[in-house]
C-alpha positions in Angstrom: 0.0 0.0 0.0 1.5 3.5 -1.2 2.5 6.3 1.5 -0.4 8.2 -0.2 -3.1 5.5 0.5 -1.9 5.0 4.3 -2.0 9.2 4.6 -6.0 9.1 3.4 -7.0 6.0 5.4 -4.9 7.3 8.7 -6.9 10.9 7.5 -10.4 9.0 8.0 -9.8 7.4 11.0 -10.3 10.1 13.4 -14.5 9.9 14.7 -14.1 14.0 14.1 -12.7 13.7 10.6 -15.4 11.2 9.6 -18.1 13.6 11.1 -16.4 16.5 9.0 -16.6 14.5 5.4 -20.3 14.1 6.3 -20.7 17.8 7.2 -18.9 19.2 4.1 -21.0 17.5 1.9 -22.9 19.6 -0.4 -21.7 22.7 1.7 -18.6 24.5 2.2 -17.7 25.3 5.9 -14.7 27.5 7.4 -12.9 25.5 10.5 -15.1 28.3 12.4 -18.2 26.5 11.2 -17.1 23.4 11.7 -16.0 23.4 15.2 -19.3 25.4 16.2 -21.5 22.8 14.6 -19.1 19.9 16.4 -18.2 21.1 19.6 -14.8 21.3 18.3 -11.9 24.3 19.5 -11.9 26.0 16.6 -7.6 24.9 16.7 -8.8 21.2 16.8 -10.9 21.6 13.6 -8.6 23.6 11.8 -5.6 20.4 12.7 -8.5 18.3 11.5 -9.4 20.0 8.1 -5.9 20.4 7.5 -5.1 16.8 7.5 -8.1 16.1 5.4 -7.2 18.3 2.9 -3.5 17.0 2.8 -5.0 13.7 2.2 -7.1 14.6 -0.8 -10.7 13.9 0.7 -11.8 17.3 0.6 -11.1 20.4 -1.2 -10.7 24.1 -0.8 -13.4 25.8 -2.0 -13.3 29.7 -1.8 -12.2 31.9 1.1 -13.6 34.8 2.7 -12.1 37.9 5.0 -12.9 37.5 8.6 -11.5 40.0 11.1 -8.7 41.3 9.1 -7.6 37.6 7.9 -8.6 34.5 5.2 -10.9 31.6 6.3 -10.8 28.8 4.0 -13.8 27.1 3.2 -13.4 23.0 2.6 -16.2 20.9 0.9 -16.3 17.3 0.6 -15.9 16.3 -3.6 -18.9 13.6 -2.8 -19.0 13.6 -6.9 -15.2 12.5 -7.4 -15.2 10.2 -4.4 -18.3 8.5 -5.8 -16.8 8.1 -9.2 -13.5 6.9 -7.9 -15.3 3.8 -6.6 -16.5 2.7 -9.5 -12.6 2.9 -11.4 -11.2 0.0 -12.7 -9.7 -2.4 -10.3 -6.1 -1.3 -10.3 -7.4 2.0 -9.6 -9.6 1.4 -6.7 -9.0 1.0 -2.7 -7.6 -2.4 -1.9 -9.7 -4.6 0.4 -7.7 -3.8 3.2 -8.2 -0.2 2.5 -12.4 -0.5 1.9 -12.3 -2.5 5.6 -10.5 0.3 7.4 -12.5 2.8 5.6 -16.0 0.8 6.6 -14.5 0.3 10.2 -14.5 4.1 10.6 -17.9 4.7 9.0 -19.5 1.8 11.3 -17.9 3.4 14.2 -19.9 6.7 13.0 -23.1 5.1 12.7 -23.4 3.7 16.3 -22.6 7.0 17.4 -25.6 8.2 14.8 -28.0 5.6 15.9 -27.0 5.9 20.4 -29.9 8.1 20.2 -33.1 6.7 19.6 -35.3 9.0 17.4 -38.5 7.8 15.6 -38.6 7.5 11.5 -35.5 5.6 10.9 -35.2 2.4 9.2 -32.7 -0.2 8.6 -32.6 -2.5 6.1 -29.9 -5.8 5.5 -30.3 -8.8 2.7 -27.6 -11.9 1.6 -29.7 -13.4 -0.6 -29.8 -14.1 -4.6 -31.8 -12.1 -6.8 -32.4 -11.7 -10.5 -29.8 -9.5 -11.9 -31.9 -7.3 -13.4 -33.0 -6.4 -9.9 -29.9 -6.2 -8.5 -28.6 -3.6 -11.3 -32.0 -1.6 -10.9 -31.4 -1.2 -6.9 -28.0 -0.4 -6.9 -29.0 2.4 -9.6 -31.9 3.3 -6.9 -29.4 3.7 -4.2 -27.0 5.7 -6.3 -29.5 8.0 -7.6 -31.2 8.4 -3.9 -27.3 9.3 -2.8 -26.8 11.9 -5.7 -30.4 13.1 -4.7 -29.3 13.4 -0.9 -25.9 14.9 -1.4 -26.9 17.6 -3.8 -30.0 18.8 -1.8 -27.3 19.0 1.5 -27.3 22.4 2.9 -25.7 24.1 5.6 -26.3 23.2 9.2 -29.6 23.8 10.5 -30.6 25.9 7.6 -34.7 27.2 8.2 -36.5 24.2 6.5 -34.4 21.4 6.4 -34.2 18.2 9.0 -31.2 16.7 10.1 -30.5 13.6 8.3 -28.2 10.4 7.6 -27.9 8.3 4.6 -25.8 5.3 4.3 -26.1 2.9 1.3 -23.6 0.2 0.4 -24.1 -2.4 -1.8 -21.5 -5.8 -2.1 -22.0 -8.5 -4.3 -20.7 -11.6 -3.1 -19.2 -14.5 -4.6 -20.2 -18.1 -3.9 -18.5 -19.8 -1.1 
C-alpha cells in the first residue's frame, strides 16, 4: 500500500474527521463553522481540516475575509469520491483499505443511531436475486445518494431536517 493511500485512510480514521466528510457534503464550511456545529476548539478543527485536505478527501473551496484575515472554506468532492469507486480495479482501494474505511464509518453510525429518534429504518439482505433487480437497486441507491448529497445544505438551515444516509451495496461470490 503506497504512503499516499496509508496518509487518506490514517486521514479518516479520526470519529471527528469522519463527522467533517459528512458535514462538508454539499456545503462549504470554514474551520469556524465546523468546530461550532461539532463542539470542536476551533484549533482542533482547523488540525483536523488540514489533515483532510493533505490527504485529498476534501477540497478548498473559496475563502472569505474575517477580522482582518482568510478563512478557507473546505467541501467534501462527494461527486469525485463516488466516481472513484466505481474505477477500474487497479485504480480502486484495496480490500484492506475498503475494511478500514467501513470500520471508521460503522464506528460513526453507532454514534448516529446511540440516540433513539423515531422515522428511521434499517434494512440488510444476503440473498440471490435476479440480476436485473440487483442492477435496478444499486442504480436506486445511487440516484437516492446523488439526490441526498446535492440537496445537503448548511447546518440547521430554516426548512431542512437533520439527516443520515448510508447505502452500500456488495456483491458476493459463492463460497
Amino acid at each position: 500500500m503506497s504512503d499516499e493511500r496509508i496518509g487518506a485512510l490514517r486521514a479518516i480514521a479520526h470519529p471527528a474527521r469522519v463527522r467533517m466528510l459528512s458535514l462538508l457534503t454539499g456545503t462549504a464550511m470554514s474551520a469556524a463553522e465546523v468546530a461550532r456545529e461539532l463542539g470542536l476548539t476551533h484549533a482542533n478543527a482547523s488540525y483536523h481540516l488540514r489533515v483532510l485536505a493533505e490527504a485529498g478527501e476534501i477540497v478548498v473551496d473559496g475563502e472569505e475575509k474575517v477580522r482582518g484575515g482568510v478563512a478557507k472554506r473546505y467541501r467534501y468532492p462527494h461527486e469525485l469520491q463516488a466516481r472513484a469507486a466505481q474505477a477500474p480495479p487497479g485504480r480502486r482501494s484495496s480490500r484492506e483499505e475498503r475494511l478500514l474505511h467501513l470500520r471508521a464509518v460503522a464506528a460513526e453510525l453507532e454514534r448516529r443511531t446511540a440516540v433513539e429518534v423515531p422515522g428511521g429504518w434499517l434494512s440488510d439482505l444476503e440473498g440471490w436475486v435476479d440480476p436485473d433487480a440487483w442492477d435496478r437497486a444499486r442504480a436506486l441507491l445511487r440516484e437516492a445518494s446523488d439526490l441526498l448529497h446535492d440537496a445537503n445544505r448548511p447546518p440547521r438551515t430554516e426548512g431542512t431536517v437533520h439527516v443520515s444516509f448510508t447505502a452500500i451495496t456488495l456483491p458476493l461470490e459463492d463460497r
